[in-house]
Backbone bond lengths (Angstrom), bond angles and torsions (degrees), N, CA, C in turn:
res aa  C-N    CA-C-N  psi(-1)  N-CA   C-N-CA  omega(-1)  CA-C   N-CA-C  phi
1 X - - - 1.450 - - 1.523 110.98 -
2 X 1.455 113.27 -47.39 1.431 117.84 -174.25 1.906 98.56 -66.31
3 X 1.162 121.67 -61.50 1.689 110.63 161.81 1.349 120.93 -21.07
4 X 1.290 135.36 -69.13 1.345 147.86 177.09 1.157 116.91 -63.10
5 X 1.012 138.66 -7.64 1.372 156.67 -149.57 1.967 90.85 -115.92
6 X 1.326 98.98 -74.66 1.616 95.95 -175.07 1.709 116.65 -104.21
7 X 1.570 103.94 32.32 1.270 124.05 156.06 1.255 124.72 -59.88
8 X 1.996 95.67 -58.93 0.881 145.05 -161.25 1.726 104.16 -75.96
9 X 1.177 83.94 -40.03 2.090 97.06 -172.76 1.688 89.09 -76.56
10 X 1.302 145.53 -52.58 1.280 168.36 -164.75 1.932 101.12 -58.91
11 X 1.452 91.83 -50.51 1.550 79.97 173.65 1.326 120.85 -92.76
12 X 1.384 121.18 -22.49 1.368 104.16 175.44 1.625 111.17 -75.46
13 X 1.408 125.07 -10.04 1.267 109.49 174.76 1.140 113.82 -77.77
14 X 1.367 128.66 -24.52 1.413 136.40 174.04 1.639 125.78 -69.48
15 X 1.445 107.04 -29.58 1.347 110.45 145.08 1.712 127.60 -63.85
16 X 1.250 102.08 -34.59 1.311 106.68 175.48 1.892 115.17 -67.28
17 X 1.185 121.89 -33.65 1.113 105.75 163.55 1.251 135.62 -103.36
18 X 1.602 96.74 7.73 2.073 112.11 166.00 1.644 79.70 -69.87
19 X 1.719 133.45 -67.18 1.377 110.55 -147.62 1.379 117.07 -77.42
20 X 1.291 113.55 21.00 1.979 121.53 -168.73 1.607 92.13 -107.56
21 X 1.816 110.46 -42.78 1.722 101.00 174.72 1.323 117.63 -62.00
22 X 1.419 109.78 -41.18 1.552 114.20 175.10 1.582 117.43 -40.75
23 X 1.325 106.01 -74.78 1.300 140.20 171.21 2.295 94.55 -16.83
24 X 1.452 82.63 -64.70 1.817 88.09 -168.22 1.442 98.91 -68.09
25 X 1.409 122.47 -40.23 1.233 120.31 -170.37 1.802 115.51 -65.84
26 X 1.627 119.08 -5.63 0.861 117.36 -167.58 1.481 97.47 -117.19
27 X 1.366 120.01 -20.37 1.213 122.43 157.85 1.509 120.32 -55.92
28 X 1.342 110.36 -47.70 1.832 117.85 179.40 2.016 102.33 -37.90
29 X 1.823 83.26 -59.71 1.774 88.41 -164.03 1.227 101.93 -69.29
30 X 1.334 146.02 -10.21 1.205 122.05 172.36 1.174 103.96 -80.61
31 X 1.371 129.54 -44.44 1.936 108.75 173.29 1.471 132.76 -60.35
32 X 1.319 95.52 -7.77 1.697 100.94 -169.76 1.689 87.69 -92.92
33 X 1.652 136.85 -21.27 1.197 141.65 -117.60 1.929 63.35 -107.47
34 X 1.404 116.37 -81.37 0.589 139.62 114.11 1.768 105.58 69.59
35 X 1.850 78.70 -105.47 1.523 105.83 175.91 1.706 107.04 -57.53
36 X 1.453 121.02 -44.08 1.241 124.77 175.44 1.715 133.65 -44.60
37 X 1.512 93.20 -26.37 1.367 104.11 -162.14 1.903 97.52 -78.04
38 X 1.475 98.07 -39.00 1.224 96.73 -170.29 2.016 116.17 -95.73
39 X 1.392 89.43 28.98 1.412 91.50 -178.59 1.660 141.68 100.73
40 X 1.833 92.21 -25.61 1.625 120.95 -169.78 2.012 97.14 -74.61
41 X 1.040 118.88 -42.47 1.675 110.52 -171.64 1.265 109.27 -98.81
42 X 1.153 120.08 179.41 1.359 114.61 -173.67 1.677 96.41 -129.89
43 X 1.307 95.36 167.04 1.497 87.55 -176.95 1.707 142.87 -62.68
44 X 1.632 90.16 -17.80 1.573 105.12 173.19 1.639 107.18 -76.58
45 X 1.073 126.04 -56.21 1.552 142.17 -179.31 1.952 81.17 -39.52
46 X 1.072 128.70 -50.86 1.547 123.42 -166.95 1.932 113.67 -79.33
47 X 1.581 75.90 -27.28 2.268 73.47 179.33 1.353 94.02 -96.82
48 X 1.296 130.21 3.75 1.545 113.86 167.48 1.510 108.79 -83.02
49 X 1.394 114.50 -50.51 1.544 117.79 172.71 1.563 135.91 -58.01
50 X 1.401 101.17 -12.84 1.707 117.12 -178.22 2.017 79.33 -103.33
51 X 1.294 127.50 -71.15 1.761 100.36 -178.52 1.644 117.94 -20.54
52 X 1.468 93.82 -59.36 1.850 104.34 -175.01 1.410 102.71 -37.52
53 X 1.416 95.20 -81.08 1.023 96.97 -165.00 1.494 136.39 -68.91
54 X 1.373 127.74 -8.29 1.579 139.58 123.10 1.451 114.00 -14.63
55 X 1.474 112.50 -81.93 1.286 134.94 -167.93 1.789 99.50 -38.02
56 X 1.088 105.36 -63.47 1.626 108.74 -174.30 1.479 120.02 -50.60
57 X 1.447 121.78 -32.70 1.500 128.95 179.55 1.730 110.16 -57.08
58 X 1.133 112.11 -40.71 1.796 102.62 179.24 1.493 103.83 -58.92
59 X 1.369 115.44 -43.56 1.553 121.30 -161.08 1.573 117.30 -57.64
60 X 1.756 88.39 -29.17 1.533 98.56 177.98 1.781 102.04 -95.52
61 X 0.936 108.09 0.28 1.141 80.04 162.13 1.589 120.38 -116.55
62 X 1.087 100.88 -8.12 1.608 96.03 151.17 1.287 131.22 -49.04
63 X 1.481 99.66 -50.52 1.731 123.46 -176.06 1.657 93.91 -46.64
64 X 1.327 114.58 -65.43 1.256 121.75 -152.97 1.922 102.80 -70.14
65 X 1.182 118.85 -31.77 1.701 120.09 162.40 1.233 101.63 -64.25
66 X 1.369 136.41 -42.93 1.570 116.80 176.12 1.646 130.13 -51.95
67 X 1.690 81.41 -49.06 1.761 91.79 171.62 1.346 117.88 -58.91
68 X 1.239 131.72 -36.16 1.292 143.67 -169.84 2.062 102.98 -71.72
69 X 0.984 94.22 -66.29 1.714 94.95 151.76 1.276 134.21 -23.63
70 X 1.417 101.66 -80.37 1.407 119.63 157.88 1.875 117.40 -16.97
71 X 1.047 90.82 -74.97 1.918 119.86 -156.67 1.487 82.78 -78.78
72 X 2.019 134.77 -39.97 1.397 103.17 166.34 1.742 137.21 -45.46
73 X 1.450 89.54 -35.58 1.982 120.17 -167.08 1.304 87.47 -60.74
74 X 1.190 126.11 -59.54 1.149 150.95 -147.82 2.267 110.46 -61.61
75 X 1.660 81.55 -55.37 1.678 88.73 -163.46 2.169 92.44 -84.99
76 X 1.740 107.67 -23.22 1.481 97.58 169.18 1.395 126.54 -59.21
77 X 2.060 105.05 -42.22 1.458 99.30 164.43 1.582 116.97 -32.47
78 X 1.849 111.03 -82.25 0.991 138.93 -155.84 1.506 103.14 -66.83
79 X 1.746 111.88 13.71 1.721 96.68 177.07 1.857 142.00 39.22
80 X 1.553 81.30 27.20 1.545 99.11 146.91 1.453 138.76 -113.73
81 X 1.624 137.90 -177.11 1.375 109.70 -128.00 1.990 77.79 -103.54
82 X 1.244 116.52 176.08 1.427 131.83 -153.02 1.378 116.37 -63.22
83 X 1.195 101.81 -45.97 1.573 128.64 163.91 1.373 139.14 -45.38
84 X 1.523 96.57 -21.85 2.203 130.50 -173.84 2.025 92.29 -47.61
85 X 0.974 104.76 96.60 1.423 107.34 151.85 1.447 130.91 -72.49
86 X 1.164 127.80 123.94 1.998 122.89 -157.36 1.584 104.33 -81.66
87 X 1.027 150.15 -139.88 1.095 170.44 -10.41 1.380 121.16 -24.81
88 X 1.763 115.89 108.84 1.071 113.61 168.08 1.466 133.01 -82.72
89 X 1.423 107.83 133.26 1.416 113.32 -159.05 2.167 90.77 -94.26
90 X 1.359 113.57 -47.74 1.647 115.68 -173.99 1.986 108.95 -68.71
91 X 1.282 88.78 116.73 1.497 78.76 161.71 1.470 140.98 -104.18
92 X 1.258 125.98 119.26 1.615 121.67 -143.17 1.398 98.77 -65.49
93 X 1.428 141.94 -10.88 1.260 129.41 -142.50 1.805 89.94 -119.58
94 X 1.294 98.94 -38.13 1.966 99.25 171.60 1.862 104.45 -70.41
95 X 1.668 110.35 -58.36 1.313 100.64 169.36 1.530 120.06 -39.24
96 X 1.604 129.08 -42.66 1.156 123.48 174.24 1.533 129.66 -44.49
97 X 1.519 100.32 -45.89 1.803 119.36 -167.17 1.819 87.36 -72.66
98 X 1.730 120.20 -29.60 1.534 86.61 -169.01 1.404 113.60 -84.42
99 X 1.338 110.03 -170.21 1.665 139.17 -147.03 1.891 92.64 -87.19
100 X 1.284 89.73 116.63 1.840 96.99 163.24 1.324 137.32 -147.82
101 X 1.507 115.89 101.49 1.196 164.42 117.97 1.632 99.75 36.76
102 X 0.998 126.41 -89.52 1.340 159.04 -174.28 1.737 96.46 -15.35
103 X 1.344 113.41 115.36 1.688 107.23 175.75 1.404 98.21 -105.60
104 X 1.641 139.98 156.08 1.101 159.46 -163.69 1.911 90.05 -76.29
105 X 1.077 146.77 139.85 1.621 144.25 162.43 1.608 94.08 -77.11
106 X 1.570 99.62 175.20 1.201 120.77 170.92 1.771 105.31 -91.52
107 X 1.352 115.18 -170.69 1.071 112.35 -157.82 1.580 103.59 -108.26
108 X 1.819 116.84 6.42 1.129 115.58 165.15 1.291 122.07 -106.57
109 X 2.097 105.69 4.44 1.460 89.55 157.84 1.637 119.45 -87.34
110 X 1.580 121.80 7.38 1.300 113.47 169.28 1.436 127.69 -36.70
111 X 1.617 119.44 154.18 1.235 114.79 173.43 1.232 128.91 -73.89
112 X 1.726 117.18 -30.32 0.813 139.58 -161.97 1.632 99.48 -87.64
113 X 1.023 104.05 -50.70 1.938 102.41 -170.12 2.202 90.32 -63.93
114 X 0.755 124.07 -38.25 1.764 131.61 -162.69 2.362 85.30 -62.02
115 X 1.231 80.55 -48.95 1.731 74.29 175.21 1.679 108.23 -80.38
116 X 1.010 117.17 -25.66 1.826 104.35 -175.90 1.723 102.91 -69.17
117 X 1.347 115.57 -37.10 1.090 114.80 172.08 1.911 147.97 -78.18
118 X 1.887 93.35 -20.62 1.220 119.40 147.15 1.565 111.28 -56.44
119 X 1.438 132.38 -57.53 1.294 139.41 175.69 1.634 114.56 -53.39
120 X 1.074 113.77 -31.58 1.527 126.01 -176.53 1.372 104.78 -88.66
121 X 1.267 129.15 -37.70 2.075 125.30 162.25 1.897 101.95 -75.10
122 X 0.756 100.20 21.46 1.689 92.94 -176.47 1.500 104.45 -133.21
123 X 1.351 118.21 -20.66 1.630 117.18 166.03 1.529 89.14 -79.62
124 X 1.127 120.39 -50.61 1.848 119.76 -162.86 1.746 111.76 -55.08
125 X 1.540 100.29 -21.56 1.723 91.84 -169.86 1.726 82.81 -99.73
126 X 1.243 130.84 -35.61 1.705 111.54 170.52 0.964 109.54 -58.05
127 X 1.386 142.48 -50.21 1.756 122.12 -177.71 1.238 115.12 -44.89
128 X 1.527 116.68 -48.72 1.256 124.79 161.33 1.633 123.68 -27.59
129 X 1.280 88.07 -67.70 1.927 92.76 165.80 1.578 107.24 -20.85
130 X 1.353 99.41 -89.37 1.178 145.72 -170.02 1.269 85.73 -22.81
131 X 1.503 129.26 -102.42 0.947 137.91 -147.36 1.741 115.15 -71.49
132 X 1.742 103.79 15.53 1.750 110.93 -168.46 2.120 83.62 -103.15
133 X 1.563 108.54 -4.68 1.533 89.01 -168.87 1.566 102.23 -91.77
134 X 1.233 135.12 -9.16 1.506 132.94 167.77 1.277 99.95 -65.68
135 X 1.419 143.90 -38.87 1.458 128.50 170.20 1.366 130.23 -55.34
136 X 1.562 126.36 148.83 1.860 119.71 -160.29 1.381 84.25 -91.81
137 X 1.597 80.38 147.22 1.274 115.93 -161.89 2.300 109.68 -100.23
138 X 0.977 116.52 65.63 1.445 136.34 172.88 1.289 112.10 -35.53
139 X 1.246 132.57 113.62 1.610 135.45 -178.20 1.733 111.33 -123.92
140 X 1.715 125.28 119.80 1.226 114.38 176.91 1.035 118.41 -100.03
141 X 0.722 161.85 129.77 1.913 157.24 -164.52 1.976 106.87 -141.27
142 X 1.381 90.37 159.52 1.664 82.71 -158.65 1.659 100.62 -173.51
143 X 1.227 130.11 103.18 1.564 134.59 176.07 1.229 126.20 -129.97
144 X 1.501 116.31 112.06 1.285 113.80 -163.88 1.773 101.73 -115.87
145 X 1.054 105.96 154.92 1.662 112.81 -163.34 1.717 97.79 -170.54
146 X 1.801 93.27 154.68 1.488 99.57 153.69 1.394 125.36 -117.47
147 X 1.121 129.86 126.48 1.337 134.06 -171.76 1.516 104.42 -82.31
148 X 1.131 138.48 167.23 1.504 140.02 152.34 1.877 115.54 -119.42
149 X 0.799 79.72 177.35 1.619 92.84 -163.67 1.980 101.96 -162.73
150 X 1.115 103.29 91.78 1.715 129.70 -170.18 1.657 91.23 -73.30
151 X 1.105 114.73 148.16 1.694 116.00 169.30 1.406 103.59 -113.78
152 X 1.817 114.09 -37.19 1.587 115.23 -174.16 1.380 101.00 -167.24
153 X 1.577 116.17 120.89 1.360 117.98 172.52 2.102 109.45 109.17
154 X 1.470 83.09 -142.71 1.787 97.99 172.89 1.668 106.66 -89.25
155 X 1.371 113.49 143.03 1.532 90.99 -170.44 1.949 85.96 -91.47
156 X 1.468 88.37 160.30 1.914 110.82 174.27 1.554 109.97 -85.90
157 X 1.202 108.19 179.89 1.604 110.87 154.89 1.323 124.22 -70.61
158 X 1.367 123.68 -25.92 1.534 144.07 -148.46 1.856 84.42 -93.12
159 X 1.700 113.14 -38.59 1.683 96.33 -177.56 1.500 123.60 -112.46
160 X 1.675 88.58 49.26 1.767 111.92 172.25 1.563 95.46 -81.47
161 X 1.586 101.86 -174.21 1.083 127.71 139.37 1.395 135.99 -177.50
162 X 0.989 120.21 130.90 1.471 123.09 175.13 1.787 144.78 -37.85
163 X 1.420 97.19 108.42 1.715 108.47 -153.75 1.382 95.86 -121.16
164 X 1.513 109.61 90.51 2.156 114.04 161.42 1.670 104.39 -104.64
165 X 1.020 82.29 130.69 1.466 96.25 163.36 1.717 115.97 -134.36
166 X 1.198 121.59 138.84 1.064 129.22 -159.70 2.113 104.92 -150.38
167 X 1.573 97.46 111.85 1.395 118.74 -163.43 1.447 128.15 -108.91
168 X 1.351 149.37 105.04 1.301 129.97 163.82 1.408 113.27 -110.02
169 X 1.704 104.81 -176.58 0.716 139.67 -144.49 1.655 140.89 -171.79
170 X 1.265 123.09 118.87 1.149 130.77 -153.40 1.163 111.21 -139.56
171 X 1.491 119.15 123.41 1.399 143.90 -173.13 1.269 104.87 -109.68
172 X 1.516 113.12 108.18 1.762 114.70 160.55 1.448 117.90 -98.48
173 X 1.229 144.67 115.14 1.473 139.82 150.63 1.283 135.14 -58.28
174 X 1.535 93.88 90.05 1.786 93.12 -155.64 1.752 101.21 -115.88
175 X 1.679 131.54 -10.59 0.933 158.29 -166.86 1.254 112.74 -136.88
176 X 1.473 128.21 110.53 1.637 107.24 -138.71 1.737 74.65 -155.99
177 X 1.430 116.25 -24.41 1.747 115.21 -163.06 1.627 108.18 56.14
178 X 1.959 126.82 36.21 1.207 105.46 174.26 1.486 106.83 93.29
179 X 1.159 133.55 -29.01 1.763 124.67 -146.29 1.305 102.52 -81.68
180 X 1.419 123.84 -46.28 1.729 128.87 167.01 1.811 97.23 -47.84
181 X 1.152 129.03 -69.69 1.177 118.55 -177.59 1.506 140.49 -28.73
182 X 1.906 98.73 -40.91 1.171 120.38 -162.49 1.651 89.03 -92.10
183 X 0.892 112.56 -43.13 2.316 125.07 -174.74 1.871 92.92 -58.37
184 X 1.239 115.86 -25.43 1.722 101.42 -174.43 1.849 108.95 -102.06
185 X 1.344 107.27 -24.40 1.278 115.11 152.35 1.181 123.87 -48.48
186 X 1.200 121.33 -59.83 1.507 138.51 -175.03 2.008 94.18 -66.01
187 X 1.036 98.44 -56.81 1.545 97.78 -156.02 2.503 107.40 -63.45
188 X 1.246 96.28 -33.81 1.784 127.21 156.77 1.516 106.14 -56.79
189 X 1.091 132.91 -57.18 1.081 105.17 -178.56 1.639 100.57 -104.92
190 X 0.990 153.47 -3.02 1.412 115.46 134.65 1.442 135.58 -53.43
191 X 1.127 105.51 -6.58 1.664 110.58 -170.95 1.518 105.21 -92.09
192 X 1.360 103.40 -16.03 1.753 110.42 -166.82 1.841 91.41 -111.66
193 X 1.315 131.51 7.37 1.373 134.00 -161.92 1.782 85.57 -117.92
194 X 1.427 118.96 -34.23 1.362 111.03 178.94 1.782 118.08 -89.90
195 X 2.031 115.79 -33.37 1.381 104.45 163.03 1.557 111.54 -54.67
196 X 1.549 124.71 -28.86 1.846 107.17 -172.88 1.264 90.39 -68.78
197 X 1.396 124.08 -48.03 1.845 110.11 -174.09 1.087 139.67 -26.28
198 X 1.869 98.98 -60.40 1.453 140.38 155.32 1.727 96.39 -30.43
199 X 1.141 105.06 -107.19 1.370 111.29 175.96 1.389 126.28 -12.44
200 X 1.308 138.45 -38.74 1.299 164.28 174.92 1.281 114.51 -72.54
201 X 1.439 119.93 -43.53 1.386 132.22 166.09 1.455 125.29 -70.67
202 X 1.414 102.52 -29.34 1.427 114.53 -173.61 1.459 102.91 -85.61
203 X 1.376 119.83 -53.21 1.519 134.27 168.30 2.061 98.33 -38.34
204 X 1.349 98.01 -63.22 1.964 81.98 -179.55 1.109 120.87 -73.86
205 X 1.524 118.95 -27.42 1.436 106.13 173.79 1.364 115.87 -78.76
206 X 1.330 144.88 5.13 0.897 134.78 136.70 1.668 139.52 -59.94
207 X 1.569 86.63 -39.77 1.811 101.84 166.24 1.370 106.81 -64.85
208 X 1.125 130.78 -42.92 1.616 115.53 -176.79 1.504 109.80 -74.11
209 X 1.629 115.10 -39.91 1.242 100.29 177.51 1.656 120.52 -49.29
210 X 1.265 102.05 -62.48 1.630 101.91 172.94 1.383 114.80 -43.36
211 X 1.296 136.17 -26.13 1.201 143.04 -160.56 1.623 114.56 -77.97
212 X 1.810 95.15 -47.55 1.630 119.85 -178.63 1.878 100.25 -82.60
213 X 1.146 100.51 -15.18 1.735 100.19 -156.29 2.116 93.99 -75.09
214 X 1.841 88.96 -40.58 1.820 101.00 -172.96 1.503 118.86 -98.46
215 X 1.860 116.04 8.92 1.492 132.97 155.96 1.136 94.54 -63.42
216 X 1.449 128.74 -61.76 1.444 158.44 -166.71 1.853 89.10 -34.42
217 X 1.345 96.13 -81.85 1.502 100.30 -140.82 1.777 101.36 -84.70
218 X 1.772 109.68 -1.61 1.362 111.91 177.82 1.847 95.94 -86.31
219 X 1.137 108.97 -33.61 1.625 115.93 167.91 1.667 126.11 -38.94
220 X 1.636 87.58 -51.29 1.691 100.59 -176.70 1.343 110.79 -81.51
221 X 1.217 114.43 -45.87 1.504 106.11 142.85 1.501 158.76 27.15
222 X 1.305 75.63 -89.10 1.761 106.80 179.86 1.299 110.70 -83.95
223 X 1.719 110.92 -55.30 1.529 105.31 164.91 1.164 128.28 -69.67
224 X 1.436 132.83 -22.23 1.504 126.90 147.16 1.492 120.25 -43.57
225 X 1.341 135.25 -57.03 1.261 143.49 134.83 1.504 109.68 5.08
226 X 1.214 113.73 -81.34 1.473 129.68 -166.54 1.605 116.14 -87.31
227 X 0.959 92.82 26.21 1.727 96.39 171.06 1.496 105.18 -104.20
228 X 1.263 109.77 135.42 1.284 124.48 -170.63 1.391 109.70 79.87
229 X 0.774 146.49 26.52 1.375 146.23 -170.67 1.703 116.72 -104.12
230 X 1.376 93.95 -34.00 1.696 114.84 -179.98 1.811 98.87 -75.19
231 X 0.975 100.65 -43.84 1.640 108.67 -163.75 1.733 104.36 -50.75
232 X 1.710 84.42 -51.50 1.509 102.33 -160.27 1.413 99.75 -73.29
233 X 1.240 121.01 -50.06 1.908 110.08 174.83 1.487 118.73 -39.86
234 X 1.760 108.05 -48.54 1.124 109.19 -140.16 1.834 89.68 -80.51
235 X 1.658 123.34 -21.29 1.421 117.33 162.00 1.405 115.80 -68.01
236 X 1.287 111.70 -23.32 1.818 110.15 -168.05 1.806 89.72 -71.26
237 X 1.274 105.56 -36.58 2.010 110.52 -159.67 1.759 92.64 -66.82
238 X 1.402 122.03 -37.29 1.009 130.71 -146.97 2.182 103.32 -82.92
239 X 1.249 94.84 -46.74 1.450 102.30 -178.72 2.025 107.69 -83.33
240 X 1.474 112.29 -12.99 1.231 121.33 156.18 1.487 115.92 -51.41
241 X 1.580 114.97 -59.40 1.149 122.26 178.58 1.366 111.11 -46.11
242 X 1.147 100.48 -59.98 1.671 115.62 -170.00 1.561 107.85 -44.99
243 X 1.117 118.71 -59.83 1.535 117.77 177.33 1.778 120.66 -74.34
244 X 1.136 83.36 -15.70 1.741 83.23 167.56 1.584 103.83 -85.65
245 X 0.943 118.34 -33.03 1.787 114.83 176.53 1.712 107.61 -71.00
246 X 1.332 111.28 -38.70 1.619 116.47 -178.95 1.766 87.55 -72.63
247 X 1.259 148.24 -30.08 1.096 126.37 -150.19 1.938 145.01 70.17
248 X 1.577 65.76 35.25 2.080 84.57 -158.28 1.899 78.38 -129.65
249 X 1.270 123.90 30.80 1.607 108.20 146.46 1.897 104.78 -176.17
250 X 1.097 111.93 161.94 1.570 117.49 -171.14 1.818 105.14 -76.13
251 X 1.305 78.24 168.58 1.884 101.98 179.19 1.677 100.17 -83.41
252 X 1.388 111.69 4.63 1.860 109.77 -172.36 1.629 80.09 -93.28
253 X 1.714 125.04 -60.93 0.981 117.37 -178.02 1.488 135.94 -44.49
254 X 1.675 106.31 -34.89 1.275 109.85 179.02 1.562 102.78 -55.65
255 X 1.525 116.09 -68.83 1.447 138.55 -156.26 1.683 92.18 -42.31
256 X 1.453 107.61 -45.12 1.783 102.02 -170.00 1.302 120.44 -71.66
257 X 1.137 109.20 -26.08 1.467 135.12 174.70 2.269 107.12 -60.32
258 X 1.573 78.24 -54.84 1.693 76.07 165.50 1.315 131.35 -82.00
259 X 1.597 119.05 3.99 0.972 108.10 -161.08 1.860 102.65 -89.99
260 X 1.629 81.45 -38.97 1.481 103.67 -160.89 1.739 88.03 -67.64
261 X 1.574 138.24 -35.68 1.302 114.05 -178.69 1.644 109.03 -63.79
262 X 0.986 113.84 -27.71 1.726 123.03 170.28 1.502 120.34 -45.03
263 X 1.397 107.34 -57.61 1.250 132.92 172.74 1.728 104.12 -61.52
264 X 1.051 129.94 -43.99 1.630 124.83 -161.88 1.557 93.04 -103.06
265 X 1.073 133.72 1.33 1.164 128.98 -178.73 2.179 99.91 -100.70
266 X 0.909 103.89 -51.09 1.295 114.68 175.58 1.692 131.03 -51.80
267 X 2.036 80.31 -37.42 1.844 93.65 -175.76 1.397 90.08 -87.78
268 X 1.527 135.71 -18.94 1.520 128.09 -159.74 1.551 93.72 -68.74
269 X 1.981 110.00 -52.73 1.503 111.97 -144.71 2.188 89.40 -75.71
270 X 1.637 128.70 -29.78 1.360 120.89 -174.69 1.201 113.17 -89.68
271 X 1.547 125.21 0.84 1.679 121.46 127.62 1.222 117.86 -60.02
272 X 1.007 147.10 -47.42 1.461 143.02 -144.34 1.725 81.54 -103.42
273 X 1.280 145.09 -27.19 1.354 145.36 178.55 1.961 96.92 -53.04
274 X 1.598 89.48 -62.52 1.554 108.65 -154.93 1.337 108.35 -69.96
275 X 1.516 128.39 -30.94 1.371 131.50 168.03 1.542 124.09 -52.89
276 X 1.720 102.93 -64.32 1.293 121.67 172.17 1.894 108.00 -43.40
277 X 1.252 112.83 -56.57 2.173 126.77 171.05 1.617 71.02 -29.82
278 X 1.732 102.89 -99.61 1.441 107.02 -145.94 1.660 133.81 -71.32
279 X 1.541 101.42 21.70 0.940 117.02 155.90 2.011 136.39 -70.01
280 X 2.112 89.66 -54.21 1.373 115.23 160.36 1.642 109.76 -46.51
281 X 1.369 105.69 -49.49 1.881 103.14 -170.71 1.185 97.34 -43.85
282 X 1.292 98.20 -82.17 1.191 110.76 -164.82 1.464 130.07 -25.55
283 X 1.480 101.01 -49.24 1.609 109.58 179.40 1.421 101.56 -70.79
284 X 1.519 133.32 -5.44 1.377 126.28 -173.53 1.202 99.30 -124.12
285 X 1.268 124.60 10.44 1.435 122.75 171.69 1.727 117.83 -28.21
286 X 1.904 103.13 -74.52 1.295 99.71 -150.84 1.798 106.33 -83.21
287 X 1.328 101.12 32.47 1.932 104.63 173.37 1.750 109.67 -140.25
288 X 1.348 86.81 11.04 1.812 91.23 165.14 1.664 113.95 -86.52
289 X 1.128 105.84 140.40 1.670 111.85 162.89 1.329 119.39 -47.02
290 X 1.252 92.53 164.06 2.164 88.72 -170.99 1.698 77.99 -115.97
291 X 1.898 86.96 131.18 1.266 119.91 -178.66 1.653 96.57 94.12
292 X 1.351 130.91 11.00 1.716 123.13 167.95 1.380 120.02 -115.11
293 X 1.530 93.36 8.43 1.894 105.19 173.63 1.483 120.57 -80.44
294 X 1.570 101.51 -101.51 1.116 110.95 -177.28 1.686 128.90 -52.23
295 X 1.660 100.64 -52.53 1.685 97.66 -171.04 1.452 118.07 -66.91
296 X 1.485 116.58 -10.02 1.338 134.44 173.88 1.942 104.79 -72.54
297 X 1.005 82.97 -48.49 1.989 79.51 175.52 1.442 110.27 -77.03
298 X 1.088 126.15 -39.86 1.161 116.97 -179.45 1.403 133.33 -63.45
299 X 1.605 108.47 -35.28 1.829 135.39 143.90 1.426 101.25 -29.64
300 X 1.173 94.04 -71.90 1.835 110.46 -176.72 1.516 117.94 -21.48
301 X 1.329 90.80 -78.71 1.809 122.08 174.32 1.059 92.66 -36.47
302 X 1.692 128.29 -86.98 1.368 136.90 -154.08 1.499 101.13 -39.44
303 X 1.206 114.63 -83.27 1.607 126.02 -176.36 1.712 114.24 -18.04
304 X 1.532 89.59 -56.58 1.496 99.60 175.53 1.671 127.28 -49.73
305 X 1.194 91.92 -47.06 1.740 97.70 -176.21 1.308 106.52 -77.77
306 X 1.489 122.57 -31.65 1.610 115.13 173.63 1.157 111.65 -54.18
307 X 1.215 104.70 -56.53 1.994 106.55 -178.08 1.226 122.00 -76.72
308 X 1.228 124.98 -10.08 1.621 106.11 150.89 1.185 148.57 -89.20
309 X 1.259 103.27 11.56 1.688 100.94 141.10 1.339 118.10 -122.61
């Protein structure tokens, strides 16, 4: 849910700045469009800016089939009807900048290993069984009562009398045809079928921990990395303009200038995607299923970075 959740937040921001390049890119050709009419551009300076700005329209509309995707995954989780349009209220990139607490567990606070090992004291007290039924089996029994015995009439209290008997008994298993034998076999190697378990569980929950522990810190990372990055494009795009309007730099420069705010705008919001993911793990680490940690984030990640650009 928490995946789909800021999948969903992830693609509509990514549409949001396919339709902001557009937007500028359609601004360019109208000044060059513009400049043309009255003589100032030439005609290439104008089929370069209608390419640009061409080129960008599929992207947005990709963007906008992603989101639509997205927000389907999204409203099927949450069992609403197909159509559920979101408004996101969390923003992954403010959630990113705040403060988190949350330390990675070890691999014996897993949920899963806490049951491999519950299962492993529970074969140990059946062997126990098992091997408590070759011991004799001692029975005390004991009933005390008064009987009566009437001579003439209603009987009284006076023509009771008092009848205890008190009985044992002892059971040896000495003729068994094998079956105690075969019940401690059976009960031994389940007990040794649940320590490999144990072992097996502990071995992955350790691999995922390490796994979720270095999503984690390859996460923080990246968006540490990419901070400031938006700022600085979106001034580099800005003083681009400027000299392309003074005529003291090319329309190759502008376009690169936009591309790269495109680019740092995109990697800013699928950092702040990928942090926030491996943030949730983490905090849900030790009540996730073993095998629902790590390779699930890492899917995650991958997917993510392909599709944003």
């Amino acid at each position: 849910m928490t995946e789909a959740y800021f999948d969903a937040a992830l693609s509509a921001r990514l549409l949001a700045i396919a339709e902001s390049t557009l937007t500028q890119a359609e601004a360019t050709y109208g000044q060059i469009k513009a400049g043309r009419d009255v003589g100032e551009r030439s005609e290439f300076d104008l089929l370069r800016a209608q390419v640009s700005r061409d080129n960008q329209k599929p992207l947005v509309v990709d963007r906008r089939s992603a989101r639509d995707l997205a927000q389907l995954r999204l409203a099927q989780l949450l069992e609403l009807p197909a159509d559920t349009r979101f408004e996101f209220t969390t923003d992954p990139v403010a959630l990113a900048d705040a403060e988190f607490t949350a330390f990675v567990e070890g691999a014996t606070e897993r949920a899963p290993l806490r049951v491999a090992t519950a299962i492993v004291e529970t074969q140990q007290e059946l062997r126990r069984v098992a091997r408590g039924e070759r011991l004799p089996d001692i029975g005390l029994s004991s009933n005390y009562g008064r009987v009566a015995y009437p001579i003439s009439g209603s009987p009284s209290w006076d023509d009771t009398r008092t009848n205890w008997t008190v009985g044992v008994g002892l059971s040896l298993p000495i003729f068994t045809g094998g079956r105690l034998r075969g019940v401690e076999a059976a009960a031994q190697a389940d007990l040794e079928a649940a320590r490999a378990r144990e072992q097996e569980v502990r071995e992955l929950s350790d691999l995922e921990t390490r796994q979720v522990a270095s999503l984690l810190e390859s996460a923080q990372a990246l968006w540490e990395a990419s901070s400031g990055t938006v700022e600085q494009a979106q001034r580099a795009y800005e003083i681009a303009e400027i000299r392309y309007k003074e005529g003291i730099s090319t329309q190759v420069e502008l376009s690169d200038a936009r591309l790269a705010l495109e680019v740092a705008g995109a990697t800013r919001a699928t950092a702040a995607r990928d942090l926030a993911v491996a943030r949730a793990r983490v905090a849900l680490l030790p009540n996730l299923p073993l095998g629902g940690a790590a390779p699930a984030a890492v899917a995650a990640v991958s997917l993510a970075r392909s599709g944003g650009l």
